[in-house]
C-alpha positions in Angstrom: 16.0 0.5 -13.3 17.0 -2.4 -10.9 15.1 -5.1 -9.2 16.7 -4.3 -5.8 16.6 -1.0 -4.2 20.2 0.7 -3.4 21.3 3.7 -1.6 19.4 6.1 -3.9 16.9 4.4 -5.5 13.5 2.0 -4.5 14.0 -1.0 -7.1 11.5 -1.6 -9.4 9.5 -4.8 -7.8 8.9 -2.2 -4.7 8.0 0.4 -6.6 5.5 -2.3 -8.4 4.0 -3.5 -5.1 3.7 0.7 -3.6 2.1 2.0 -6.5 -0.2 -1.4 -7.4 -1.4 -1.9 -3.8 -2.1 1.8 -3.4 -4.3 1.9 -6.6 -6.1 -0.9 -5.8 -7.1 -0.2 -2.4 -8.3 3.3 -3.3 -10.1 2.1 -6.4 -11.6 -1.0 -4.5 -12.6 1.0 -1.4 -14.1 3.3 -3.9 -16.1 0.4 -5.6 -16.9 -0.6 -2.0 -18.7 2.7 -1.6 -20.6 3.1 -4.3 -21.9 -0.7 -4.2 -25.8 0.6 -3.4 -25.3 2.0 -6.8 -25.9 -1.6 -8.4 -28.7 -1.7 -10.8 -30.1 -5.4 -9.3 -29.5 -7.7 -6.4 -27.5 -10.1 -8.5 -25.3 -6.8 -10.1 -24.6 -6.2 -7.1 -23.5 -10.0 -5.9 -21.7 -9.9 -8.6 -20.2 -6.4 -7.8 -19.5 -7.9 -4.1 -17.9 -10.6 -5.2 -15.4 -8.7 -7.3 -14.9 -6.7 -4.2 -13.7 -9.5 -2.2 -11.4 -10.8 -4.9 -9.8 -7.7 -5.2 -9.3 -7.5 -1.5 -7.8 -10.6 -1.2 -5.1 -10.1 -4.1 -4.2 -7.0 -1.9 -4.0 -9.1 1.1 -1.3 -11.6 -0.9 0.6 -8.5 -2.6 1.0 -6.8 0.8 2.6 -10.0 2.4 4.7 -10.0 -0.6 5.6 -6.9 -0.2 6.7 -7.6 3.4 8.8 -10.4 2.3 10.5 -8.7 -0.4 11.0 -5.7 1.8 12.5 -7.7 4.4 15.2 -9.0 1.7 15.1 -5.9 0.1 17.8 -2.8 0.6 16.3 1.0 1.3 17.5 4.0 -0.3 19.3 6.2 2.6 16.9 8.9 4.5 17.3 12.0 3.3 18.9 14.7 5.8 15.7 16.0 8.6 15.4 16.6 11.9 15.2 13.4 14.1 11.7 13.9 14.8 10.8 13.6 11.0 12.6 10.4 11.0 10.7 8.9 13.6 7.5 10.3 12.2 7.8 9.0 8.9 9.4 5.2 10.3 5.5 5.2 12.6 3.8 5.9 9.5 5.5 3.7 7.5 4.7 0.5 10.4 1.3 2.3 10.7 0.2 1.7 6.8 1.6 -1.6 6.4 -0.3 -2.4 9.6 -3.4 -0.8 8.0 -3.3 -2.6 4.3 -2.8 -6.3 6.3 -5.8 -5.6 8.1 -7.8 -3.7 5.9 -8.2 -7.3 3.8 -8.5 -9.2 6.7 -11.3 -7.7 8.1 -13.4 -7.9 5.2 -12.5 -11.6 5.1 -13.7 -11.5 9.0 -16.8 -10.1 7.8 -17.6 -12.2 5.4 -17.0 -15.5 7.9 -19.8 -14.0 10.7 -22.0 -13.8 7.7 -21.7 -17.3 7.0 -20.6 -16.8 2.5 -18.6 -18.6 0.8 -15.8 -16.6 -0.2 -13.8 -17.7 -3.6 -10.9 -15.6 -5.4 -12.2 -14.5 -8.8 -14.3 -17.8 -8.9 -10.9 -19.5 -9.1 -10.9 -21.5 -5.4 -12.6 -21.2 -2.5 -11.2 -20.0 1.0 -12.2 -21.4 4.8 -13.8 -19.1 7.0 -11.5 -17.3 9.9 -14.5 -17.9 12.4 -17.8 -19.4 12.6 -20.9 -17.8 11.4 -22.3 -15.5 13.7 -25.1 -13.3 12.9 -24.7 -11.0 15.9 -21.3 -9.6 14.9 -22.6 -9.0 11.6 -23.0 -5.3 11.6 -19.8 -5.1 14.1 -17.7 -6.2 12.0 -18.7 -4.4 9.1 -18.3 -1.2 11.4 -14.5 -2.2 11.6 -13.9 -2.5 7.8 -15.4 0.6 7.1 -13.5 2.7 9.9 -10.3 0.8 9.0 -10.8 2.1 5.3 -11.1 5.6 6.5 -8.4 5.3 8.9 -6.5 4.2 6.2 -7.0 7.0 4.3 -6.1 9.5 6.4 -3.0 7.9 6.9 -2.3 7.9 3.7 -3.2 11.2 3.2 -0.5 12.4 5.9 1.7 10.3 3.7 1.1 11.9 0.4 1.4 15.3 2.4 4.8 14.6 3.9 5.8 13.0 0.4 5.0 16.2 -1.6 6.2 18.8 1.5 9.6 17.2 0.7 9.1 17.1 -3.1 8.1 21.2 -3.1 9.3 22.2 -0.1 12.3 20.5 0.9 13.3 19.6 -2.8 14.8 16.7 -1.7 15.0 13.0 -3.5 11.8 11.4 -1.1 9.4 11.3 -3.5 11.2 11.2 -7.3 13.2 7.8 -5.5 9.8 5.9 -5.6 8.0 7.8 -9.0 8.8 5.0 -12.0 11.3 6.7 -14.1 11.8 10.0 -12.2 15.4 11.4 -12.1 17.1 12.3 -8.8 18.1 15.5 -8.2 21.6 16.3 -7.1 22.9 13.3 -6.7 26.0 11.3 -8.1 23.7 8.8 -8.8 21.7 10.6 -11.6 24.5 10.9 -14.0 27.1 8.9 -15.1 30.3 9.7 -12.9 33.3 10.3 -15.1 36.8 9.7 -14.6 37.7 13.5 -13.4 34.8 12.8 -10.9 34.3 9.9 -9.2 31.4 8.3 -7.2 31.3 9.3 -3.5 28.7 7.3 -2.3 27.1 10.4 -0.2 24.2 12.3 0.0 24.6 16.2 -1.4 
């Protein structure tokens, strides 16, 4: 497994970044939910507090990820109509989109309420805007819808990933599963001398 990403494969950094950041927002949104839960006003500070950290290192590995994936190669798109292309390209933009300001709203939130806000009691970081009381449950609206809208994003995502893995038996999904082997292609075995690499799709 490479670093980079080639023709056939994602690399191994951006398969790092897809399946860390996409753990960690379903797991923290979860822990978001169920923050009521908390047995005591300080548990749950304390629970908050982890929340926000979390967040944050999602905000910094998703503008990672956009860095790297700007350097980054791409595996070549599989062979589908034109309108599947363009589909999957908007919901591509759409989630990256939705992670960078899925973070930064919480951070937003936490400005209008006037908290200090420090990454896992490590440093502190300023406020985007001034405290302002009135925007408090505004704000808060936003986070929470962007969560959901997040998720059913993602959900289209994981549908059109496994619609092409069951349906379409096609490379989409193995390419980005650590370790998976590709099927079909010249990249999945060794070429020998009797058969050399194309460089094609099947």
């Amino acid at each position: 497994m490479t670093l980079r990403s080639d023709d056939d494969h994602w690399g191994s950094v951006a398969k790092f970044f897809h399946w860390t950041i996409a753990l960690a927002i379903l797991g923290n949104g979860a822990f978001g939910l169920l923050m009521d839960l908390a047995h005591s006003p300080m548990q749950k500070i304390n629970w908050l507090a982890l929340h926000k950290s979390i967040g944050l290192t999602v905000l910094a590995l998703a503008l990672l990820r956009v860095l790297w994936r700007w350097r980054d190669g791409r595996p070549r798109e599989e062979p589908a109509p034109r309108w599947q292309q363009w589909s999957a390209r908007a919901v591509h933009a759409l989630l990256y989109l939705l992670i960078l300001a899925l973070p930064l709203s919480g951070w937003w939130y936490n400005s209008v309420t006037g908290k200090p806000l420090q990454w896992f009691k490590q440093f502190n970081l300023p406020a985007l805007t001034a405290a302002d009381p009135d925007m408090k449950h505004l704000v808060h609206a936003v986070h929470e819808y962007l969560f959901w809208f997040l998720l059913l994003v993602l959900l289209a995502h994981v549908g059109a990933a496994l619609k092409h893995h069951l349906f379409d038996e096609d490379n989409v999904l193995r390419r980005m599963l650590p370790f998976a082997r590709l099927r079909g292609t010249p990249s999945a075995a060794q070429p020998t001398a009797a058969q050399p690499p194309t460089g094609e799709s099947p």
